[in-house]
GUMI-545532 format. One line per 4 residues: number of its first residue (from 1); their letters; for each residue z, x, y of N, C-alpha, C. Coordinates in nm, 4 decimals. Example, Ala and Ser with C-alpha at 12.3 -4.5 7.8 and 13.67 -1.06 7.14 Angstrom:
! residues 2
1 = AS = 0.7800,1.3190,-0.5690,0.7800,1.2300,-0.4500,0.7800,1.3200,-0.3300 | 0.7080,1.2850,-0.2250,0.7140,1.3670,-0.1060,0.7870,1.2900,0.0030 .
//
This chain:
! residues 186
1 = XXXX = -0.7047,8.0654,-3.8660,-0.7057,7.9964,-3.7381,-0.5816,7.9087,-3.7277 | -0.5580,7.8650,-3.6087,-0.4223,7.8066,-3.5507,-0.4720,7.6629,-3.4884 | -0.3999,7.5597,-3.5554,-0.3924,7.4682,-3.4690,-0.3545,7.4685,-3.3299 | -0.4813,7.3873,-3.2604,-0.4653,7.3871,-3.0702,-0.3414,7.3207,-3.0191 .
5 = XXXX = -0.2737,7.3727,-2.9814,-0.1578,7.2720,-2.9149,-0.0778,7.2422,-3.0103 | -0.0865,7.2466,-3.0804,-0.0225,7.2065,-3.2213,0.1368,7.2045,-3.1969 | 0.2455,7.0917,-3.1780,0.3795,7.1000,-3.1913,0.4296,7.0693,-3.3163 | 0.5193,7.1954,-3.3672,0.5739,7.1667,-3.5184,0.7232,7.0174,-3.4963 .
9 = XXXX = 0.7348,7.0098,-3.3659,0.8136,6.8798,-3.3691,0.7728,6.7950,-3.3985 | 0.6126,6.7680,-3.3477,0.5383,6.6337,-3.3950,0.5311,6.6078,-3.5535 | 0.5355,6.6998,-3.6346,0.5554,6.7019,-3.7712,0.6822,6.5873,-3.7980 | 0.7722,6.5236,-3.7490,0.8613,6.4237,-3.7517,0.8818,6.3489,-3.6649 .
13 = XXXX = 0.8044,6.3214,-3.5789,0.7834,6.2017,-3.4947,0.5993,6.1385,-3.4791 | 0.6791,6.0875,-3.4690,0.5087,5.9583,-3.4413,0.3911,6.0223,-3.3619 | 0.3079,6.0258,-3.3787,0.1785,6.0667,-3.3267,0.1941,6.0252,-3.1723 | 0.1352,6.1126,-3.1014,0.1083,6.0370,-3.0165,0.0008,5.8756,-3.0132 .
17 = XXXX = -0.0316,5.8138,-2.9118,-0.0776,5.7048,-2.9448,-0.2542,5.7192,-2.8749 | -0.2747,5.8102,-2.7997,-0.3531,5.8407,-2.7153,-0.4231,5.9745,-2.6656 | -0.5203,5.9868,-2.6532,-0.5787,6.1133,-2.6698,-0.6522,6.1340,-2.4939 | -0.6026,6.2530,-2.4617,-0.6382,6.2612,-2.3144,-0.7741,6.3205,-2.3750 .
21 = XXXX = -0.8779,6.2963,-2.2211,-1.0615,6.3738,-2.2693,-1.0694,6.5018,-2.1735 | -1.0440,6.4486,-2.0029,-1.1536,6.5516,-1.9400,-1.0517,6.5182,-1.8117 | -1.0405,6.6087,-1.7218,-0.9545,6.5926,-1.6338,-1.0292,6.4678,-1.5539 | -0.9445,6.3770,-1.4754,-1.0022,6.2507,-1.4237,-0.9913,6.2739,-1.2828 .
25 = XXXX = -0.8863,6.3298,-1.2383,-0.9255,6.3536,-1.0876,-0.8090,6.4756,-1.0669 | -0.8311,6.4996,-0.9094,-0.7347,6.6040,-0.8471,-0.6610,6.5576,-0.7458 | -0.5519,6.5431,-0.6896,-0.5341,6.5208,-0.5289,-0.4603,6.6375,-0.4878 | -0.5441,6.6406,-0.3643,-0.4713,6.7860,-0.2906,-0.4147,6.7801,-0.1370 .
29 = XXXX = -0.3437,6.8374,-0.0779,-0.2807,6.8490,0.0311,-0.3917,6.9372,0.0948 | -0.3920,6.8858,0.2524,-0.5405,6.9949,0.2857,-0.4264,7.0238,0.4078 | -0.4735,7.1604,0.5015,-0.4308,7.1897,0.6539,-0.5016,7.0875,0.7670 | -0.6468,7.0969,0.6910,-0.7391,7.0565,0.7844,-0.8318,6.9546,0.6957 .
33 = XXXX = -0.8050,6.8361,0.7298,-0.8505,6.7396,0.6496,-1.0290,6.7531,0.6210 | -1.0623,6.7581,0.7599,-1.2413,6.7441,0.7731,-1.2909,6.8745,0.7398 | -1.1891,6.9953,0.7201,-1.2826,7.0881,0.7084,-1.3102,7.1150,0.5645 | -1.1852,7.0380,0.4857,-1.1557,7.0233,0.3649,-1.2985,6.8996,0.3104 .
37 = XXXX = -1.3418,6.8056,0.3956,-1.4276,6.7064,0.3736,-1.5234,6.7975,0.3840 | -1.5952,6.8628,0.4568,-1.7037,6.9543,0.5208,-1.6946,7.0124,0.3478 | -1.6037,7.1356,0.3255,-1.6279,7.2072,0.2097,-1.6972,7.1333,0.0836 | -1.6107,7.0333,0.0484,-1.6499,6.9745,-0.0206,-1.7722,6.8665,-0.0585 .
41 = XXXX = -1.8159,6.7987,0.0074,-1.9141,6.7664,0.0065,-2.0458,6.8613,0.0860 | -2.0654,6.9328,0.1630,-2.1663,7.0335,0.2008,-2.1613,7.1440,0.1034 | -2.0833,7.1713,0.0531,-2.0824,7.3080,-0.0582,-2.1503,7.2786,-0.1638 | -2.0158,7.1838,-0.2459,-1.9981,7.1418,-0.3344,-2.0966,7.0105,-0.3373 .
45 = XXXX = -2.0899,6.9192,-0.2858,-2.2139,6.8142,-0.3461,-2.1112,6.7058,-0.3784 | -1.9998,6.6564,-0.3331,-1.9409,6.5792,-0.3504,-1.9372,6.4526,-0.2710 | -1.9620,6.3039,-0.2880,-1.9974,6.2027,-0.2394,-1.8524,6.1353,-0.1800 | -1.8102,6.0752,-0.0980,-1.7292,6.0190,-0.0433,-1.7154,5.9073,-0.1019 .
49 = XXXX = -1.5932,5.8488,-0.1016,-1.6024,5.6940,-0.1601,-1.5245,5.6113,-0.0476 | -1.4317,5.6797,-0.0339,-1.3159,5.5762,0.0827,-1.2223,5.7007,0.1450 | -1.2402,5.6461,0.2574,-1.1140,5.6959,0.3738,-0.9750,5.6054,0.4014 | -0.8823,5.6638,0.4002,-0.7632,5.6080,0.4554,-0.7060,5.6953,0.5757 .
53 = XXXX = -0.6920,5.5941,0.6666,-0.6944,5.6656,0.7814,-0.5359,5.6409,0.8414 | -0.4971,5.7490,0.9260,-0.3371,5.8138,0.9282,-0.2218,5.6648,0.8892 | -0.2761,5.5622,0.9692,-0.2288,5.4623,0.9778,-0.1836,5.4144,0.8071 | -0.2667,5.4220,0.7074,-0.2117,5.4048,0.5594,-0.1460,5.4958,0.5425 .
57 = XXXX = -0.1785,5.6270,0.5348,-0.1035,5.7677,0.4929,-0.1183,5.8826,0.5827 | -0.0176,5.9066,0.6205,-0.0052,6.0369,0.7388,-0.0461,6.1760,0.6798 | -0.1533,6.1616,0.7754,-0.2311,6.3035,0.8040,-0.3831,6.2489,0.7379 | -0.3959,6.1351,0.7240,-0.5320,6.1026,0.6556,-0.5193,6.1081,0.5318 .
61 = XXXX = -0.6489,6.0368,0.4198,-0.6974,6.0874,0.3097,-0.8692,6.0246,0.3240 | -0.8985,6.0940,0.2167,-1.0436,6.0831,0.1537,-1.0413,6.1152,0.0014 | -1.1357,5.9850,-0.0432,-1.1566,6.0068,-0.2398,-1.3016,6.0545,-0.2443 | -1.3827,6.1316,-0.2466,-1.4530,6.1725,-0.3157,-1.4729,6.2049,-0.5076 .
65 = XXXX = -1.6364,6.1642,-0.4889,-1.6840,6.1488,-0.6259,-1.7565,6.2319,-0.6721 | -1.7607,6.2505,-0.7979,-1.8534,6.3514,-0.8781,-2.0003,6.2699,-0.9366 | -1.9822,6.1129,-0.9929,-2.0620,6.0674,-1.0418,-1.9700,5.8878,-1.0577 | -1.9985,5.8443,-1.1348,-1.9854,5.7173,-1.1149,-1.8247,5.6798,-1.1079 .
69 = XXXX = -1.7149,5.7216,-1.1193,-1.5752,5.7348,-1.1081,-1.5451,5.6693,-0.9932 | -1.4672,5.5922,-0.9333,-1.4797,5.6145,-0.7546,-1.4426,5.7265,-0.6734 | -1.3108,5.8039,-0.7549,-1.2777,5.9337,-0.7037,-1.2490,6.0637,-0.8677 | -1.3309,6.1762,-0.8147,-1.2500,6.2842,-0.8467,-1.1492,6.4110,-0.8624 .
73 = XXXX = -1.1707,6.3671,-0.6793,-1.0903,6.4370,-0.6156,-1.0236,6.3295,-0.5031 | -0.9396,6.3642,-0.4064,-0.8663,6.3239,-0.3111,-0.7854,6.3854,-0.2671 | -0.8438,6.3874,-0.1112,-0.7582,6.5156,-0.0129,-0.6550,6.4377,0.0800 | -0.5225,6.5041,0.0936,-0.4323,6.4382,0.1738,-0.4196,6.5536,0.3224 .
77 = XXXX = -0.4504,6.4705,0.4086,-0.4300,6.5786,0.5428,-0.2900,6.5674,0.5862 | -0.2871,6.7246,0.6962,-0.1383,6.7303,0.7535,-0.0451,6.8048,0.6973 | -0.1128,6.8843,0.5363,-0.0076,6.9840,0.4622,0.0639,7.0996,0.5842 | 0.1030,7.1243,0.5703,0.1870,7.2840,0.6605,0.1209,7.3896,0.5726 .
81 = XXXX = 0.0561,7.4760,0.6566,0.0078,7.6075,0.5988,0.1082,7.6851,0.5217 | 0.0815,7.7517,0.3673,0.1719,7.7895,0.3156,0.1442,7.9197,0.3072 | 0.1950,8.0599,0.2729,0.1908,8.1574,0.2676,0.0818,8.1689,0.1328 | 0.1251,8.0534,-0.0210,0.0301,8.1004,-0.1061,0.0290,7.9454,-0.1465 .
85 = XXXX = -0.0718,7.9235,-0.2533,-0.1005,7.7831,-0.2938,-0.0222,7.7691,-0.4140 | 0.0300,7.6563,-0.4628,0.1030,7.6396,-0.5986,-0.0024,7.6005,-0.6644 | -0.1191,7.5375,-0.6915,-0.2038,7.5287,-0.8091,-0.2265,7.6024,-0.8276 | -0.3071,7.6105,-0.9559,-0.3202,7.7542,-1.0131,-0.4983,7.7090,-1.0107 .
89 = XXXX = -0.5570,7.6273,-1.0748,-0.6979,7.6259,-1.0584,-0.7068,7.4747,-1.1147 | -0.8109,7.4127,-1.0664,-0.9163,7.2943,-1.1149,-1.0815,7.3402,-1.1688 | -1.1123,7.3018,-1.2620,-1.2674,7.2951,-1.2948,-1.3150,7.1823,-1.3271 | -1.4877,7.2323,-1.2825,-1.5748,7.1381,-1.2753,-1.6997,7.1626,-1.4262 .
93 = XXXX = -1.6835,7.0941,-1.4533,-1.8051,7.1322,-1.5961,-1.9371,7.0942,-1.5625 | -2.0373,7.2031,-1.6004,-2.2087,7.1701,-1.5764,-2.2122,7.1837,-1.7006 | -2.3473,7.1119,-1.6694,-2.4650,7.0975,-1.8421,-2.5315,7.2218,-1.8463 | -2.5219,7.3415,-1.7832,-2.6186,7.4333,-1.8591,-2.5509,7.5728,-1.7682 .
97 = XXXX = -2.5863,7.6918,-1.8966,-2.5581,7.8026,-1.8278,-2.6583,7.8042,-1.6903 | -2.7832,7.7596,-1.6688,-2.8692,7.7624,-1.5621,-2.7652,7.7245,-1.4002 | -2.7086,7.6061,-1.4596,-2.6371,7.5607,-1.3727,-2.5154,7.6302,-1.2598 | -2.4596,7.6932,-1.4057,-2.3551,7.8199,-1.3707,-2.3850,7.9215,-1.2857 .
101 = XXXX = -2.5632,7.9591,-1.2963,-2.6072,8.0630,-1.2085,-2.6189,7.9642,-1.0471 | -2.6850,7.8833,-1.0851,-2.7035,7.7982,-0.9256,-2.6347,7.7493,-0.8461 | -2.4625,7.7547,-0.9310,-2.3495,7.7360,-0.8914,-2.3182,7.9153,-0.7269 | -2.3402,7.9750,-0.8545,-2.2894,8.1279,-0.7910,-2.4057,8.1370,-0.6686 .
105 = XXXX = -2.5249,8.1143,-0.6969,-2.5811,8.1398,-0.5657,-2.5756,8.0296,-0.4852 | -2.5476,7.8952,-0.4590,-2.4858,7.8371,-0.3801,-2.3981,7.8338,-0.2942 | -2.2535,7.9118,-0.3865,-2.1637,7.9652,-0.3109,-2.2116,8.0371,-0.2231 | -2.2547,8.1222,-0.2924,-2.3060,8.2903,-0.1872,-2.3352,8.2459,-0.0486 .
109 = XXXX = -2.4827,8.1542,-0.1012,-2.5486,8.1545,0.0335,-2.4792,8.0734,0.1667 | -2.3617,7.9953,0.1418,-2.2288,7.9118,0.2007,-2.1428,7.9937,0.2280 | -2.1573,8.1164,0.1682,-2.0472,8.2478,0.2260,-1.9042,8.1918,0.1691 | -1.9107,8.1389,0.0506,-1.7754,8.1321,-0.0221,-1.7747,8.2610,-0.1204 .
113 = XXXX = -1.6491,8.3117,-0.0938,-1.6271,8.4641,-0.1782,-1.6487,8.3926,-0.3586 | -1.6656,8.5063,-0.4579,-1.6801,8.4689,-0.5522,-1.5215,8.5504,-0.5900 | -1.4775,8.5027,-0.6552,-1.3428,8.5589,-0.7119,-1.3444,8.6257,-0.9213 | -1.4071,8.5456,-0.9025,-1.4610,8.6029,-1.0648,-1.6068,8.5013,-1.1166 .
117 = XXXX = -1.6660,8.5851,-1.2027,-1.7626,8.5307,-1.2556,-1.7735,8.5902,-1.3618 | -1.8348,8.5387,-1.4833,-1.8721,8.5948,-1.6189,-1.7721,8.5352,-1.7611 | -1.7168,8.5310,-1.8479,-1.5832,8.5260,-1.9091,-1.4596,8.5563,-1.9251 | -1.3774,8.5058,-1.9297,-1.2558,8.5432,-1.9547,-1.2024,8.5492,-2.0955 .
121 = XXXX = -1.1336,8.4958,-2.1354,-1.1046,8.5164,-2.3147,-1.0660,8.3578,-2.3488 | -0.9782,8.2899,-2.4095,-0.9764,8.1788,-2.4168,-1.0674,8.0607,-2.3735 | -1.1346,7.9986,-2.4890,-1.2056,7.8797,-2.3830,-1.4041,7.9814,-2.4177 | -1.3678,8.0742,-2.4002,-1.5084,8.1765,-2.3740,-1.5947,8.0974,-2.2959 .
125 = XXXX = -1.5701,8.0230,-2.2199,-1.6781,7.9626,-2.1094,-1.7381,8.0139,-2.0133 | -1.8502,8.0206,-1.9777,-1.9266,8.0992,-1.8546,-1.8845,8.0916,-1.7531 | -1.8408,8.1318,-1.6273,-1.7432,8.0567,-1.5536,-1.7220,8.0965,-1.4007 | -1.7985,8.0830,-1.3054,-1.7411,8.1239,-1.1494,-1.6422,8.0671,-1.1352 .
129 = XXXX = -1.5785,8.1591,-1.0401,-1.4323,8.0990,-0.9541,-1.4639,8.1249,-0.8073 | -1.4173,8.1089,-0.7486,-1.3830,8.0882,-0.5703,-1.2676,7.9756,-0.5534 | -1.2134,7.9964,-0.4185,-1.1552,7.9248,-0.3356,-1.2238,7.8120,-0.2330 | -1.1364,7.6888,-0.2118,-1.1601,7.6356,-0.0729,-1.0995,7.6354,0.0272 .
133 = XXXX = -1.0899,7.6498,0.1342,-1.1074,7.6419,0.2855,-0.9619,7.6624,0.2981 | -0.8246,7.5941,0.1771,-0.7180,7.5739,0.1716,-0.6525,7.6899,0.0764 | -0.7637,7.8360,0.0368,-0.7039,7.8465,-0.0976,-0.6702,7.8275,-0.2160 | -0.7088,7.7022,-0.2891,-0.6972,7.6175,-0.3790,-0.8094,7.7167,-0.4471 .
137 = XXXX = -0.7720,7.7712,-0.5768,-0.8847,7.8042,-0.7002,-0.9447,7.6708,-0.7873 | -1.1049,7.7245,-0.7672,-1.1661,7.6422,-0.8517,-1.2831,7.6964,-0.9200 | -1.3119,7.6540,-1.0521,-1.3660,7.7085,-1.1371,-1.5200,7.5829,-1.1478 | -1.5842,7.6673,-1.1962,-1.7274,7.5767,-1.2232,-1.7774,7.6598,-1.3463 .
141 = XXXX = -1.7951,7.5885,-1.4449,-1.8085,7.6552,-1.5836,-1.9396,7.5893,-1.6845 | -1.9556,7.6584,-1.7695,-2.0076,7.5454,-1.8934,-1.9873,7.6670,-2.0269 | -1.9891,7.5511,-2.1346,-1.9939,7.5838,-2.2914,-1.8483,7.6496,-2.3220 | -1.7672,7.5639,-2.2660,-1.5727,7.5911,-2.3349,-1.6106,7.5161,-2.5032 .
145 = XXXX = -1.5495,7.5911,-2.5568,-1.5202,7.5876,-2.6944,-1.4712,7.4124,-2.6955 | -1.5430,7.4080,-2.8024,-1.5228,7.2632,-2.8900,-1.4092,7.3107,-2.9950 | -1.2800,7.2204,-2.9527,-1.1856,7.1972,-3.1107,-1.1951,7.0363,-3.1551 | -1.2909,7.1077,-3.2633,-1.3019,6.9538,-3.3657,-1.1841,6.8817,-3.3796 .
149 = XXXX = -1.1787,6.8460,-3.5545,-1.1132,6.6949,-3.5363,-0.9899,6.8072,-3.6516 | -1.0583,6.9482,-3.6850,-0.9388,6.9951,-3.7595,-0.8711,7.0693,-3.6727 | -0.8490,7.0941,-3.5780,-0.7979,7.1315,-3.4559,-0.8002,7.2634,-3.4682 | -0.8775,7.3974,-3.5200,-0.9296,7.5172,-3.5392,-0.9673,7.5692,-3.4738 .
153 = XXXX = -0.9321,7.6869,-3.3346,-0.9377,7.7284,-3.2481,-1.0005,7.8479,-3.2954 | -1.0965,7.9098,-3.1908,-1.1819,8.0290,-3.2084,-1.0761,8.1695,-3.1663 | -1.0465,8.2168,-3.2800,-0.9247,8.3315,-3.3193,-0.9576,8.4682,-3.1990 | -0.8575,8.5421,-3.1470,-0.8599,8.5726,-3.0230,-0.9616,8.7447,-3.0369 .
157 = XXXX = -0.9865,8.7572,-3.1402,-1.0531,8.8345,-3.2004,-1.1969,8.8301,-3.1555 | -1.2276,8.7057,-3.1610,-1.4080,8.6773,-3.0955,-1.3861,8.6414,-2.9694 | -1.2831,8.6491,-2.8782,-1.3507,8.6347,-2.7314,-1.4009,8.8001,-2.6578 | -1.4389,8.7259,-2.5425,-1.5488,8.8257,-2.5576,-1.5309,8.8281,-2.3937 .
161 = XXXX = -1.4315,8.8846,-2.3229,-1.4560,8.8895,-2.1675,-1.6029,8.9665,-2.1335 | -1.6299,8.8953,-2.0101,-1.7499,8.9674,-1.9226,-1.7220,8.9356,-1.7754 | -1.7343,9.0446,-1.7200,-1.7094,9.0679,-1.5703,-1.8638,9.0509,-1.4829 | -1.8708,8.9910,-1.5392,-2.0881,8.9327,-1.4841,-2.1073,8.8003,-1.5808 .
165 = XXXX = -2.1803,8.6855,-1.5301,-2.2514,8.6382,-1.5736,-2.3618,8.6836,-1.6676 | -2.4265,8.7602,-1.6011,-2.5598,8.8463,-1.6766,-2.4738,8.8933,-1.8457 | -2.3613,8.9939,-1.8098,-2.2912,9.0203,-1.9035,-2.2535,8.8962,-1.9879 | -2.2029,8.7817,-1.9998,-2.1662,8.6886,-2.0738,-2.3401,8.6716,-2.1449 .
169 = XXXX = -2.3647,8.6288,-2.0769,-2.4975,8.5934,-2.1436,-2.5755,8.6803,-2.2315 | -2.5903,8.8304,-2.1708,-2.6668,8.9006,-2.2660,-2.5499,8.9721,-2.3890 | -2.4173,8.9185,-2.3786,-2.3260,8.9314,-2.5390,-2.2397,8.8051,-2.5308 | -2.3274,8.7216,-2.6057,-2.2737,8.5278,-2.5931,-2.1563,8.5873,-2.7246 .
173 = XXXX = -2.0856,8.5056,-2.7612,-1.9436,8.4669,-2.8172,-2.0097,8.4285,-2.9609 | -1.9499,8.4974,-3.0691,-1.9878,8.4005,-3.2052,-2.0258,8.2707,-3.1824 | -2.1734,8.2118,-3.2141,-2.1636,8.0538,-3.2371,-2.1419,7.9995,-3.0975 | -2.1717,8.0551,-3.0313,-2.2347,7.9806,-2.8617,-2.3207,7.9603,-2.8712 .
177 = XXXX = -2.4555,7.8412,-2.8584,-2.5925,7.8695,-2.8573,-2.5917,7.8708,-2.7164 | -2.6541,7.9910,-2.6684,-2.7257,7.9717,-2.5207,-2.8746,7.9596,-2.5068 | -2.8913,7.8242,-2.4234,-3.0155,7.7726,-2.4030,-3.0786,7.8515,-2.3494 | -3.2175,7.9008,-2.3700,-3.3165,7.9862,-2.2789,-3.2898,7.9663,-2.1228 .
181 = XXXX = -3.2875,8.0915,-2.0183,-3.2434,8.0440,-1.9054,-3.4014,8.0369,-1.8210 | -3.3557,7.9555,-1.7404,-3.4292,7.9288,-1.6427,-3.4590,7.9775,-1.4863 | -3.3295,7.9711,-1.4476,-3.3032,8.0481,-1.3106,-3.3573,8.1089,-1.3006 | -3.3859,8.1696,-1.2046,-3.4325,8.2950,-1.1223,-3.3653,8.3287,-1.0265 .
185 = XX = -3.2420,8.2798,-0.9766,-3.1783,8.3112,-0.8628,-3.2329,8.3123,-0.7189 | -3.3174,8.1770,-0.7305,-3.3998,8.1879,-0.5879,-3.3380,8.0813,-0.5482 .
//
């Protein structure tokens, strides 16, 4: 196995001093500010915290929250429609593969396309994708690989793509425990 991230420069300079955890927020450029508010909190389940209105920053903003943070996201209105989006993706982490399913039929029934679901290789996390309203990819996942404290990454040998949820689940990844599911997809 290979150290994660591992720079052989750091081998002669000072450690870093600080250890990043979990992404803390996003800010995004929207076309359409409210429809960008609409997606996100009616879809998604995201709570508002504060508006700034054109008068602070042109084209609007809004911070929305995930949980006790004040913002996890924050949308800036007034972008110019672009032909394609420069992010590449944001994710959101749930506590349970159950979750992951209630994720996908949520979307559905909101008529957000699903763009992938099931695993990919790196990470081996359960994982829907879709877009919002702007194009912006976003992922909603659970059970990404833990790198301990020896920084020992799961060798590319045991990932395990699946093009289904169902598929991830009924051939889990070396040393995933998956919790008994619950769902039913109702």
């Amino acid at each position: 196995m290979r150290a994660a991230g591992r720079d052989a420069r750091l081998d002669h300079e000072e450690a870093v001093m600080f250890q990043l955890r979990k992404l803390g927020h996003v800010v995004l450029n929207v076309t359409d500010l409210e429809a960008a508010v609409r997606f996100y909190t009616d879809v998604l389940g995201l709570q508002i915290s504060d508006r700034y209105p054109d008068s602070m920053v042109a084209g609007g903003m809004v911070f929305l929250r995930l949980h006790t943070d004040h913002h996890g996201i924050a949308l800036v209105g007034g972008a110019p429609k672009l032909e394609r989006t420069t992010l590449n993706h944001f994710a959101f982490e749930v506590g349970s593969p159950d979750d992951v399913f209630r994720a996908r039929a949520w979307l559905s029934k909101h008529d957000v396309p699903i763009v992938f679901e099931g695993r990919r290789r790196a990470g081996c996390q359960l994982a829907v994708e879709f877009r919002d309203p702007d194009g912006n990819n976003l992922e909603i996942y659970w059970g990404i690989d833990q790198v301990g404290t020896t920084g020992e990454v799961r060798p590319a040998s045991q990932w395990k793509p699946a093009r289904t949820l169902e598929d991830a689940i009924a051939n889990p990844v070396v040393g995933q425990r998956m919790p008994p599911l619950g769902f039913d997809g109702a």
